[in-house]
C-alpha positions as CSV (number, residue, x, y, z in Angstrom):
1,X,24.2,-18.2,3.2
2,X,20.5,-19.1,4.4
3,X,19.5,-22.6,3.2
4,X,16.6,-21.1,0.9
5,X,19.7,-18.8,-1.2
6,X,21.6,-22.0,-1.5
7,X,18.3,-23.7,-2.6
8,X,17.3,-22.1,-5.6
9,X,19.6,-19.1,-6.6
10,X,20.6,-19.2,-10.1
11,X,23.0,-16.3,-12.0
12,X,21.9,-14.1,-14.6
13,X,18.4,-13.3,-13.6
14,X,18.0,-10.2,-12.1
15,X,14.9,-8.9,-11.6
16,X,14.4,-5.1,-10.5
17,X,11.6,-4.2,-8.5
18,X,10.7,-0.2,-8.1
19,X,9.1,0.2,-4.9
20,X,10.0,-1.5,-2.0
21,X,6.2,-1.1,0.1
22,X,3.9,-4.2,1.0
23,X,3.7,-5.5,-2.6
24,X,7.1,-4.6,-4.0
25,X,8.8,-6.6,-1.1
26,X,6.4,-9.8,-1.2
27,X,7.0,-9.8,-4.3
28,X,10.5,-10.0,-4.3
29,X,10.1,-13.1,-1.8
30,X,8.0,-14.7,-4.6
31,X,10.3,-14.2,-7.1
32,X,13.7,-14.9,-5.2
33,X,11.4,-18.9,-4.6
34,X,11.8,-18.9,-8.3
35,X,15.3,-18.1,-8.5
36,X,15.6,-14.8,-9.2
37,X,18.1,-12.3,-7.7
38,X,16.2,-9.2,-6.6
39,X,17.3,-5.6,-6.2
40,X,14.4,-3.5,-4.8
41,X,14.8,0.0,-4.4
42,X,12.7,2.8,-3.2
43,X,12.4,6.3,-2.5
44,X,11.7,6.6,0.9
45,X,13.7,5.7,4.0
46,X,13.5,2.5,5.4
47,X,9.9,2.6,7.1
48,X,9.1,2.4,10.8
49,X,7.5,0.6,12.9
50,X,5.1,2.6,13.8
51,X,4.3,6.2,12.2
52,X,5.0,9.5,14.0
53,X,2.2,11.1,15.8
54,X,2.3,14.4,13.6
55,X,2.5,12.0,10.1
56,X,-0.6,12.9,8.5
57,X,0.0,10.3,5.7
58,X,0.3,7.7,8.2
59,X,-3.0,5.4,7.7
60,X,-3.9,1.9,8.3
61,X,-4.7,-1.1,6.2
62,X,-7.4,-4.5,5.8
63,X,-5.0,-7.2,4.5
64,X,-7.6,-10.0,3.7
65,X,-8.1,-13.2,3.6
66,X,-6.4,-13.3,0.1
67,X,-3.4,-11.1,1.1
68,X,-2.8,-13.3,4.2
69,X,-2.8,-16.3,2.2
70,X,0.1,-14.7,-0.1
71,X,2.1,-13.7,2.9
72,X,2.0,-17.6,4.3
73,X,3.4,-18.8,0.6
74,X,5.6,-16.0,0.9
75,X,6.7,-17.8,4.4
76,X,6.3,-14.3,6.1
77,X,6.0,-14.7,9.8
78,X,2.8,-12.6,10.9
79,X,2.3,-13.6,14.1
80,X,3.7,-10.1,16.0
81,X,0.9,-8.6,13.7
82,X,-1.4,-10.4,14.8
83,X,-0.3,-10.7,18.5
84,X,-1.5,-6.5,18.2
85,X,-5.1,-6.8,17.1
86,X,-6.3,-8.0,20.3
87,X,-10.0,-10.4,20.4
88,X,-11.5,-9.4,17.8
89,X,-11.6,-6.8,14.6
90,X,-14.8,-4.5,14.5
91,X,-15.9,-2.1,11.7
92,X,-18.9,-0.7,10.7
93,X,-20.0,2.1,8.6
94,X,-22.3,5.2,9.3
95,X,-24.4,7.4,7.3
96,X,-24.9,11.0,7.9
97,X,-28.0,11.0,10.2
98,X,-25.7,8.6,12.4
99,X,-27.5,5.5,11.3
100,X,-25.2,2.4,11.3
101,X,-25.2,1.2,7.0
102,X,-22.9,-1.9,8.0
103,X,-21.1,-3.6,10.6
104,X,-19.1,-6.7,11.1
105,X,-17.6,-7.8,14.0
106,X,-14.6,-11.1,13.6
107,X,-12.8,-13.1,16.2
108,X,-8.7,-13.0,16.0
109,X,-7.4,-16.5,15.9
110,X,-4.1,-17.8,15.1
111,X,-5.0,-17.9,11.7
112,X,-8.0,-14.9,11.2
113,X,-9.3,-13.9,8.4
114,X,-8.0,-10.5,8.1
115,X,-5.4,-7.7,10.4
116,X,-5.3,-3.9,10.6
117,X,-2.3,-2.9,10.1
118,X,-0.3,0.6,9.6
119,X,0.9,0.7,5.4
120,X,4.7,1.1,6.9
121,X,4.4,-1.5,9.6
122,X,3.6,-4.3,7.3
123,X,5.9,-3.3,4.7
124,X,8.5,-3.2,7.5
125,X,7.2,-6.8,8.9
126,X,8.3,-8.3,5.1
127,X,11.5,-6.8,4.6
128,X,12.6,-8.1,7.5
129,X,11.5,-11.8,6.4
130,X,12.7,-11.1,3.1
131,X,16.1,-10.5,4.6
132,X,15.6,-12.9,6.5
133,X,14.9,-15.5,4.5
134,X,16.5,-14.7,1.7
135,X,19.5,-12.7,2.8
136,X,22.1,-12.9,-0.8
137,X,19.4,-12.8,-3.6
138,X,17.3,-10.4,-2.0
139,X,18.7,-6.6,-1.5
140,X,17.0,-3.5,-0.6
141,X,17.8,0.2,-1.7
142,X,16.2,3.1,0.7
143,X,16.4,6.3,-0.9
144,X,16.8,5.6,-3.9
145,X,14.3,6.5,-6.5
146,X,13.5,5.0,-10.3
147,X,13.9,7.7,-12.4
148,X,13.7,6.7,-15.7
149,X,12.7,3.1,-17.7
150,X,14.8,2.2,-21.0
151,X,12.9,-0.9,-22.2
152,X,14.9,-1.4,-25.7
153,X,18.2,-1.5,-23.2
154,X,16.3,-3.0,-20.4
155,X,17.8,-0.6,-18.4
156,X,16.6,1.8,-15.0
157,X,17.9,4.7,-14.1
158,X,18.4,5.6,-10.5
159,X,18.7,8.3,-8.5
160,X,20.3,9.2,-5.0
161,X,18.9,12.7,-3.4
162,X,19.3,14.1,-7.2
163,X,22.9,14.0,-7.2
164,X,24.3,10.7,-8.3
165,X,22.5,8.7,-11.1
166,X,23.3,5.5,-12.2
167,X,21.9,2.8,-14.6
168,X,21.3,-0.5,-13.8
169,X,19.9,-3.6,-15.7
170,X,17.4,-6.0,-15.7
171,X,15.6,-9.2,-17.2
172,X,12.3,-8.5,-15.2
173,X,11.0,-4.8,-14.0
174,X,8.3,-5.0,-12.0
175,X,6.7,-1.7,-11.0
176,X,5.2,-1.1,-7.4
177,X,6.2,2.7,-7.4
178,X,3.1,4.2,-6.0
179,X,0.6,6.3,-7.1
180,X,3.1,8.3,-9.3
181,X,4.2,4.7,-11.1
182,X,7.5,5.9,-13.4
183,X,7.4,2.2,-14.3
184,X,3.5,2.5,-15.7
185,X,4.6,6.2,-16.8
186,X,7.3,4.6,-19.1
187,X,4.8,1.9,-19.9
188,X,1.7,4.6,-21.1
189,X,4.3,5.9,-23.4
190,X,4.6,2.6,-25.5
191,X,1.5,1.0,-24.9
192,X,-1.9,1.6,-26.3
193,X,-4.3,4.1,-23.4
194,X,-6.9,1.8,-23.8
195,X,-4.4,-1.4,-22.2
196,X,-3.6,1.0,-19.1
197,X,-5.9,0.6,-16.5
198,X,-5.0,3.9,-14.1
199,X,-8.0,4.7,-11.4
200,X,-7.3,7.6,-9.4
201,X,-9.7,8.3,-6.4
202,X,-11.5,12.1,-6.3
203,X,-10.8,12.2,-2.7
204,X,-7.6,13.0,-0.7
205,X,-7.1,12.5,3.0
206,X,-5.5,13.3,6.0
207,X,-4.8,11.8,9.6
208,X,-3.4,12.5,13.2
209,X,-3.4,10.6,15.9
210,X,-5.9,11.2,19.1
211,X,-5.9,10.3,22.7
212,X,-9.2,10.1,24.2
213,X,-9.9,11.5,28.0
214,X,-10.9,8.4,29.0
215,X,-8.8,5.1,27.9
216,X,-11.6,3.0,28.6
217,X,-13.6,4.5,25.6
218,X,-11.3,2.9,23.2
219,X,-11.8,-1.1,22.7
220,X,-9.0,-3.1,23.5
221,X,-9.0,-4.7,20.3
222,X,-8.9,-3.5,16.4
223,X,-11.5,-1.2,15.5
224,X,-12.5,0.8,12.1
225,X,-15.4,3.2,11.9
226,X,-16.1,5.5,8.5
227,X,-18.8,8.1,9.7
228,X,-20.3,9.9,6.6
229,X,-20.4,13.7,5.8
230,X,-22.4,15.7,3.3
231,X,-18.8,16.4,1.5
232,X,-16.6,13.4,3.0
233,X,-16.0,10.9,5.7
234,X,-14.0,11.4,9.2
235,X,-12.0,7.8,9.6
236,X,-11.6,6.5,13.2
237,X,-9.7,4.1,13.6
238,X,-7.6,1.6,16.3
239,X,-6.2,-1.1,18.5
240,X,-6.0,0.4,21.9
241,X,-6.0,3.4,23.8
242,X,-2.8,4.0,22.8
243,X,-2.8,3.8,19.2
244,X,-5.7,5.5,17.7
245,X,-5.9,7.8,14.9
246,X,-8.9,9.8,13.1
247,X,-8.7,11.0,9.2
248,X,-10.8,12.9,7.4
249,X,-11.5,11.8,3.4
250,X,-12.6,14.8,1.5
251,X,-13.0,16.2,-2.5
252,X,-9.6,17.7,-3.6
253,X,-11.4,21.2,-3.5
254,X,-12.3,20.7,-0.1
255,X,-8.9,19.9,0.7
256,X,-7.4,23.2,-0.9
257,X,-10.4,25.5,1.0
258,X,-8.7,23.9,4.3
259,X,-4.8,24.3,3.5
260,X,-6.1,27.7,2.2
261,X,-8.0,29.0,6.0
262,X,-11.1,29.0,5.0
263,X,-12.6,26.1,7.2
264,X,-15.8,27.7,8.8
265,X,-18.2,25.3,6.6
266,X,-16.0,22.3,7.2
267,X,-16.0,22.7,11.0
268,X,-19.6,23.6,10.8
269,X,-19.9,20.2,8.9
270,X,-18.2,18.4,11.2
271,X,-20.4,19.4,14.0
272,X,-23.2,18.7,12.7
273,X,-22.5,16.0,10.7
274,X,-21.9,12.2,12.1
275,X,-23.7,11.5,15.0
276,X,-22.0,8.3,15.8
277,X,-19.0,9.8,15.6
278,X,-16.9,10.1,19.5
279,X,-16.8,13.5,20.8
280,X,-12.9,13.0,21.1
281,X,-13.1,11.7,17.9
282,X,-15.0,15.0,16.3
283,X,-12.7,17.5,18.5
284,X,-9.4,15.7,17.0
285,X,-10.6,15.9,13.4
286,X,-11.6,19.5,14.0
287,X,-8.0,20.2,15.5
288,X,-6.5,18.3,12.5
289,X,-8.6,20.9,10.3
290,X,-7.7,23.9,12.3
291,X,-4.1,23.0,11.8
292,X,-3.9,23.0,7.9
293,X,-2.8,19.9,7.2
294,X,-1.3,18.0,4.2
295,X,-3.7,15.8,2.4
296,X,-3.0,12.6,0.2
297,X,-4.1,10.8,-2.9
298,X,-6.3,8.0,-1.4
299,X,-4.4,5.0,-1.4
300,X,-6.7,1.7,-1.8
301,X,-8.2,2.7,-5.2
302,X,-4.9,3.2,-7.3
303,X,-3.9,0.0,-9.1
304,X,0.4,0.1,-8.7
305,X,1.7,-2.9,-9.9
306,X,3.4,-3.7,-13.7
307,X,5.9,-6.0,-15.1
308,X,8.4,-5.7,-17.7
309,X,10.7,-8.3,-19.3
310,X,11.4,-10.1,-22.7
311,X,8.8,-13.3,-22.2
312,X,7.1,-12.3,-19.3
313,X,3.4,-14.7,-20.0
314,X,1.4,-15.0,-16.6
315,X,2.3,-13.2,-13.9
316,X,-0.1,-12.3,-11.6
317,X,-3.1,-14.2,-10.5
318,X,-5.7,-11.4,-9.2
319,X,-9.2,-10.3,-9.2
320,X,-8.5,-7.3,-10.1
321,X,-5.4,-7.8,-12.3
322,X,-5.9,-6.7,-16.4
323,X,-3.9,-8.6,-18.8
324,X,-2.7,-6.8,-21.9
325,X,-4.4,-9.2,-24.5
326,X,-2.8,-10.7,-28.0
327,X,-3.4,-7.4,-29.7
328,X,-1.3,-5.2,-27.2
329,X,1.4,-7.7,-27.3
330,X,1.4,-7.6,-31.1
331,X,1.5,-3.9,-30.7
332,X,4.4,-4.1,-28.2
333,X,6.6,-7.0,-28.8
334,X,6.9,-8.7,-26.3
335,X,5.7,-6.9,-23.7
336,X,2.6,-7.9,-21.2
337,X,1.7,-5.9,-18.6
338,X,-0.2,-6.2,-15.5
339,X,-1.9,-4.1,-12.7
340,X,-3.3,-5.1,-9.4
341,X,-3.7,-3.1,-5.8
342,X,-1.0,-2.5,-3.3
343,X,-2.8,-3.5,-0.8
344,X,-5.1,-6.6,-2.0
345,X,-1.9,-8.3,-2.5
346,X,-1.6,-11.2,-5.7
347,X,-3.9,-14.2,-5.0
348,X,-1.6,-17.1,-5.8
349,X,1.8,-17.5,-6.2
350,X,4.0,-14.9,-8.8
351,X,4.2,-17.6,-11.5
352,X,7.3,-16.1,-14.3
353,X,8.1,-18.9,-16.8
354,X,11.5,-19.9,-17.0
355,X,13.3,-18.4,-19.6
C-alpha cells in the first residue's frame, strides 16, 4: 500500500466519479487527499498516448496557469509534458484578409505558465499518477458507462457494452461525463432550468493530422494558429514536424453540407480565405473536407462538471463555477450543484466538508 493510501484512507466514503478524462481523474486525486475512496468509471477505453492519425476527434488543449497549479496540489508529475513543448509556446490569431488580430509568444521553463497538450495525453498523464499515487483508494473503470442517476437511493447505474448493468452506490457523485453529462441530465430533471448553466457551442469540428514537404517549415517548439473564414476557422496546430495536425471549426449546417458532398463552396472558401494560412496547411484541410469527415461538438465551451451528495457545501473554487444558491437548495434538499470546464481545471483545492 503506497504511503499516501495508508495516510489518509478512511471506510465508508465512497465517492463515484462519472468520467474518467482530465478533470474526472484530478479530481479523484483531490478527493482520495481528503480520504475518500474513488471509483471512476468511463465510457471509453483507456486513452493513448498519443491519438491515431485518422482520429478526427483527436484535438489539443491550453492547460493554464490555473490548471497547472491544480495539477502540482494534485502532486501530478508534469514534467514528460513539458519535456514535449520544446523553447517556447507561440499562438496567434488571424483574420480573414490574413491580418494577424493577436499573438503571443512564451518561453518553456521548468515551471511555465501554460502546455499544449493532446485532451487523451493529459488525461492519460493523471491516471497514471493517480494510480500511482494512490493505488487502493483510487480505481478506474474503462468501458464502462453511467447510465442512470438515482439520487433518493444514491445509487448509479452502470453499464458494460449494453449487456451487463449493475448498480452501485455512493455518498458523493461527481459528474465529468462530457458534453452528453447523464449526471447533469439526472440533475435538470430535479432542479430548477434556471440553476443549470448548460452552454453548448454552435460550431462542430474536425481534425487530421498533416506532414509538411518540408520539416523545416514546422517550429520545433509548440505552436497554435486559428486563421479565420467567412463561415469558420482552419486550426493549425503543433510541436514538431512530426506531430502536427490542422482542424477545421465550422456552423453545424456547414458540417452536414460536407458529410453530405456538397463541398464546392467550402473548398472554394478555403482557397480564398486565410492568407496566413501554410499551403500544406490549406491542402490538408481541403483533403480532410474531401474525405467527409466526422465532426464534433466543440469541446472548450461546454461546462461538464456536477456534484451530488447529502451535505455537499463548497466544492469547487472556479471562475467560472455557478453555485446553486439558498433557494435551489430549499427547492432540492440538500442538493448543491456545481459546473466548471473540463479543461480550465478547479482553481484551488476540492474542498468537501467532512461529514
Amino acid at each position: 500500500m503506497a504511503e499516501s493510501d495508508a495516510a489518509i484512507s478512511r471506510p465508508g466514503r465512497t465517492a463515484v466519479v462519472s468520467g474518467g478524462g482530465p478533470v474526472g481523474a484530478v479530481t479523484a486525486i483531490l478527493l482520495a487527499k481528503q480520504g475518500w475512496n474513488v471509483q471512476v468509471y468511463d465510457l471509453a477505453c483507456l486513452p493513448s498516448v498519443r491519438p491515431a492519425q485518422q482520429d478526427h476527434r483527436a484535438y489539443r488543449l491550453t492547460v493554464a496557469s490555473r490548471g497547472l497549479r491544480v495539477l502540482k496540489l494534485a502532486n501530478v508529475n508534469m514534467d514528460p509534458i513539458i519535456a514535449t513543448q520544446g523553447t517556447r509556446f507561440e499562438a496567434a490569431m488571424f483574420k480573414a484578409n490574413g491580418r494577424k488580430s493577436l499573438s503571443a509568444s512564451i518561453p518553456m521553463t521548468p515551471d511555465p505558465p501554460c502546455v499544449r497538450v493532446f485532451r487523451d495525453e493529459i488525461a492519460l498523464r493523471i491516471i497514471h499518477e493517480a494510480q500511482r499515487l494512490f493505488p487502493q483508494t483510487i480505481k478506474f473503470h474503462h468501458s464502462i458507462a453511467v447510465t442512470n442517476v438515482d439520487f433518493e437511493r444514491q445509487l448509479v447505474h452502470l453499464d458494460r457494452d449494453g449487456s451487463n448493468t449493475t448498480e452501485v452506490g455512493y455518498d458523493l457523485l461527481v459528474g465529468a461525463d462530457g458534453a452528453s453529462s447523464v449526471v447533469r441530465s439526472a440533475l435538470q430533471q430535479i432542479m430548477p432550468d434556471s440553476y443549470i448553466r448548460r452552454y453548448r457551442h454552435k460550431q462542430v469540428y474536425s481534425m487530421t493530422q498533416v506532414t509538411p514537404s518540408d520539416p523545416a517549415e514546422i517550429p520545433p517548439h509548440a505552436v497554435f494558429q486559428a486563421h479565420a473564414m467567412k463561415d469558420g476557422i482552419v486550426l493549425w496546430d503543433g510541436r514538431s514536424s512530426t506531430d502536427c495536425r490542422v482542424g477545421l471549426a465550422v456552423p453545424q449546417e456547414l458540417a452536414d453540407a460536407i458529410r453530405q458532398g456538397r463541398i464546392d463552396n467550402i473548398i472554394a472558401m478555403l482557397q480564398s480565405s486565410g492568407r496566413s494560412l501554410p499551403d500544406y496547411a490549406r491542402k490538408a484541410v481541403i483533403e480532410l473536407v474531401k474525405s467527409k469527415p466526422d465532426f464534433y461538438p466543440m469541446p472548450s465551451w461546454t461546462y461538464l462538471s456536477q456534484l451530488h451528495g447529502p451535505r455537499v457545501a463548497a466544492p469547487l473554487t472556479h471562475s467560472l463555477t455557478h453555485r446553486a444558491t439558498s433557494s435551489c437548495a430549499d427547492a432540492c434538499k440538500p442538493c448543491n450543484m456545481h459546473i466548471m470546464t473540463s479543461y480550465d481545471l478547479p482553481s484551488q483545492s476540492l474542498q468537501v466538508p467532512d461529514w
